[in-house]
GUTORBA-630268 format. One record per residue (C-alpha): x, z, y. Coordinates in steps of 0.5 Angstrom, whole numbers, plus 500, padded with zeros to 3 digits. Layout:
BEGIN
atom X = X&Z = Z&Y = Y
...
//
This chain:
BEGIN
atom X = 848&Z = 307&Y = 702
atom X = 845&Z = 301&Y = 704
atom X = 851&Z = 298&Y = 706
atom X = 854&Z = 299&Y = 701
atom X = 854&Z = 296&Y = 693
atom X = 849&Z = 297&Y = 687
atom X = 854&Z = 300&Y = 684
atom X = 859&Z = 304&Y = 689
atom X = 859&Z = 311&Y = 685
atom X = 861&Z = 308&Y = 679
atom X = 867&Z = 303&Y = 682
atom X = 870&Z = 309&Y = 686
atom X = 870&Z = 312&Y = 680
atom X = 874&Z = 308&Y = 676
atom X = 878&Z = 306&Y = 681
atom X = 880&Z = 314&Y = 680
atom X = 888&Z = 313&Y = 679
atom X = 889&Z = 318&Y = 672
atom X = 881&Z = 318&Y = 669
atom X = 880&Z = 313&Y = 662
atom X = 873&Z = 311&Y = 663
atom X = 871&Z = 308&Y = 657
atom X = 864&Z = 306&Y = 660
atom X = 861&Z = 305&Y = 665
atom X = 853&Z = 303&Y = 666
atom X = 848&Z = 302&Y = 672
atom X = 841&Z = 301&Y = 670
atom X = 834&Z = 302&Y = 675
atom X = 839&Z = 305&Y = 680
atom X = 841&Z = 310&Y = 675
atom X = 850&Z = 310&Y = 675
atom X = 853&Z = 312&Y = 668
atom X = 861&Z = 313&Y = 667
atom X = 863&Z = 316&Y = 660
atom X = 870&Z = 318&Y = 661
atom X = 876&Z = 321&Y = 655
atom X = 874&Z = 329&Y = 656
atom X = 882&Z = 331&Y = 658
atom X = 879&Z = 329&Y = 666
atom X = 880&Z = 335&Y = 667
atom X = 877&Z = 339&Y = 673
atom X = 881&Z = 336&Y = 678
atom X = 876&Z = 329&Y = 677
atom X = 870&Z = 333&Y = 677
atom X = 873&Z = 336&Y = 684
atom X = 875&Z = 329&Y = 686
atom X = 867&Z = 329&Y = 685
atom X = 865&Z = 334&Y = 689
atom X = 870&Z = 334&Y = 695
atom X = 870&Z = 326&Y = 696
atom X = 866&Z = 324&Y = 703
atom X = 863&Z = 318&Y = 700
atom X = 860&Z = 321&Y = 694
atom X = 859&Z = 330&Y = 696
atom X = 856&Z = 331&Y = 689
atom X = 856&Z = 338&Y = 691
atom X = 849&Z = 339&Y = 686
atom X = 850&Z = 340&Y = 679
atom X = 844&Z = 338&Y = 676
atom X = 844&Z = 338&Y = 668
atom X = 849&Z = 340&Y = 664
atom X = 847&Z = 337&Y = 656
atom X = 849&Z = 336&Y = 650
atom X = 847&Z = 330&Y = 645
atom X = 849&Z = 331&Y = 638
atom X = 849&Z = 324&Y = 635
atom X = 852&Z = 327&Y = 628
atom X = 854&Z = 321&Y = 625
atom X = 852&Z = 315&Y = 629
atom X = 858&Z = 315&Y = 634
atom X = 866&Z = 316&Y = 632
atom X = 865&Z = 323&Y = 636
atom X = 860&Z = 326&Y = 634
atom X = 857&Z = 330&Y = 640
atom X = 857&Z = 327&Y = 648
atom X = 857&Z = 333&Y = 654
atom X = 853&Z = 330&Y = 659
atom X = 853&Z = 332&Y = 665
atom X = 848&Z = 330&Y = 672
atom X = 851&Z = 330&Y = 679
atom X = 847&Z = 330&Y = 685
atom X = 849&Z = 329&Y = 691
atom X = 845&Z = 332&Y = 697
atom X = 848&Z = 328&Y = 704
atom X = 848&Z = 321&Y = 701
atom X = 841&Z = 323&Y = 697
atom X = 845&Z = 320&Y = 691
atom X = 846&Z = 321&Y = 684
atom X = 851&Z = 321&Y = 677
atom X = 851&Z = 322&Y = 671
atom X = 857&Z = 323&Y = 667
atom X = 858&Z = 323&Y = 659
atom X = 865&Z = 326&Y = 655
atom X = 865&Z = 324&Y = 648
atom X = 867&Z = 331&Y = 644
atom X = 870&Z = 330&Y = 636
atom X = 867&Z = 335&Y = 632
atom X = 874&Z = 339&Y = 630
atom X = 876&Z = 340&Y = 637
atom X = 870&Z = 342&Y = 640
atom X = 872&Z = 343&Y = 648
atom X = 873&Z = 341&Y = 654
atom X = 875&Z = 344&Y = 660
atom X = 869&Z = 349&Y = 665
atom X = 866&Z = 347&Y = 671
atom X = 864&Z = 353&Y = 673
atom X = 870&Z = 354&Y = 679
atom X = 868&Z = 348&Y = 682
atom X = 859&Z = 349&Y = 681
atom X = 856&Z = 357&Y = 679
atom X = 850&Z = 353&Y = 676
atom X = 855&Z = 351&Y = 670
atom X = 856&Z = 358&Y = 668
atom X = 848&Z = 359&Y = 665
atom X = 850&Z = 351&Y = 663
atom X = 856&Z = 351&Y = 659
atom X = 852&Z = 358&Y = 656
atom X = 847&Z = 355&Y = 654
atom X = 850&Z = 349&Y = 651
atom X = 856&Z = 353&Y = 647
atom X = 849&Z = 357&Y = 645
atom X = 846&Z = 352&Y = 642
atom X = 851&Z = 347&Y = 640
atom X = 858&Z = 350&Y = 639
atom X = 861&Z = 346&Y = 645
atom X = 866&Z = 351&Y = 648
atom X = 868&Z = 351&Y = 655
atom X = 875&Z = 352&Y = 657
atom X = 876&Z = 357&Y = 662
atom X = 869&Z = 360&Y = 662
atom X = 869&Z = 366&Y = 665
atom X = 864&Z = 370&Y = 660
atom X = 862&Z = 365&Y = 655
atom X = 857&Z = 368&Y = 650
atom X = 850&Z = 367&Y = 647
atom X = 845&Z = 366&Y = 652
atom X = 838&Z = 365&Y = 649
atom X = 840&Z = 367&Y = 642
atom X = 842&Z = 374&Y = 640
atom X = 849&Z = 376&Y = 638
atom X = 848&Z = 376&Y = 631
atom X = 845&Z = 369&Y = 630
atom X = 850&Z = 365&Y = 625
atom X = 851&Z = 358&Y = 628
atom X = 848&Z = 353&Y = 633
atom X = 841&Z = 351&Y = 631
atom X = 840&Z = 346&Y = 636
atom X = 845&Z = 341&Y = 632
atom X = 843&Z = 336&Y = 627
atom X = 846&Z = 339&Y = 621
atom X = 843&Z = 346&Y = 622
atom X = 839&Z = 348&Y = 616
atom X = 832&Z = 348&Y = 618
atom X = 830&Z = 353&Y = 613
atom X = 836&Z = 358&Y = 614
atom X = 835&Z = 366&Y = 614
atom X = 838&Z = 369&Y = 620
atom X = 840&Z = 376&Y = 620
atom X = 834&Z = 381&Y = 622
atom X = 836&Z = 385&Y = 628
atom X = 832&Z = 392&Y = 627
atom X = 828&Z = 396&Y = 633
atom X = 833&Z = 399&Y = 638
atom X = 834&Z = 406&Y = 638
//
């Protein structure tokens, strides 16, 4: 990628027909687009299928809950890397508390499953078209998502009892 700009990665990006790109940043060589969540799978395939940019990596997948700091309270934030070009991309999705989904990368990256399990885990955000999306880390029983800025501190889970 010598050859090309700074800031390749994120002008393909925007240049995308059909993706609403609310911003896009580039800080130390670290490329940041947030797009509108309804980019739906056939972008993150655009991603991965695109010779210039073969993110063929799914790296990270996180979730940030800003609670009332931002008009949407939670940003899915996903981390590409792209082994051929020895490139890298982050990608945020805005997410509203009352409608907290957006669309599964699983088809597209088998290391999504684990992410988007731990994230609906944790934070509540639902993946849509997740094959099995269930809790990972906690156990069934577990009320509500502890990872989220509003989850009390001091609440008692129900107890689950030796298993006979």
């Amino acid at each position: 990628m010598t050859d090309k700009s700074e800031t390749y990665i994120i002008d393909k990006v925007c240049a995308r027909k059909g993706v609403q790109v609310l911003d896009s940043h580039n800080f130390r060589g670290d490329q940041t687009v947030t797009l509108n969540k309804e980019a739906g799978l056939a972008f993150f395939e655009f991603l991965r299928d695109d010779p210039d940019l073969a993110f063929d990596m799914l790296m990270d997948l996180t979730v940030v809950d800003y609670m009332r700091k931002k008009s949407q309270r939670f940003e899915v934030v996903y981390h590409f890397y792209s082994t051929k070009h020895n490139h890298r991309l982050r990608i945020k999705l805005p997410v509203d508390e009352k409608d907290c989904t957006v669309t599964s990368l699983t088809p597209l990256w088998r290391t999504a499953n684990w992410y988007e399990r731990e994230a609906w885990d944790l934070y509540g955000v639902k993946f849509e078209g997740h094959p099995n999306l269930r809790r990972i880390l906690l156990y069934d029983e577990f009320k509500g998502h502890p990872l989220r800025k509003d989850y009390p501190v001091n609440k008692r889970q129900p107890l689950i009892g030796p298993l006979n």
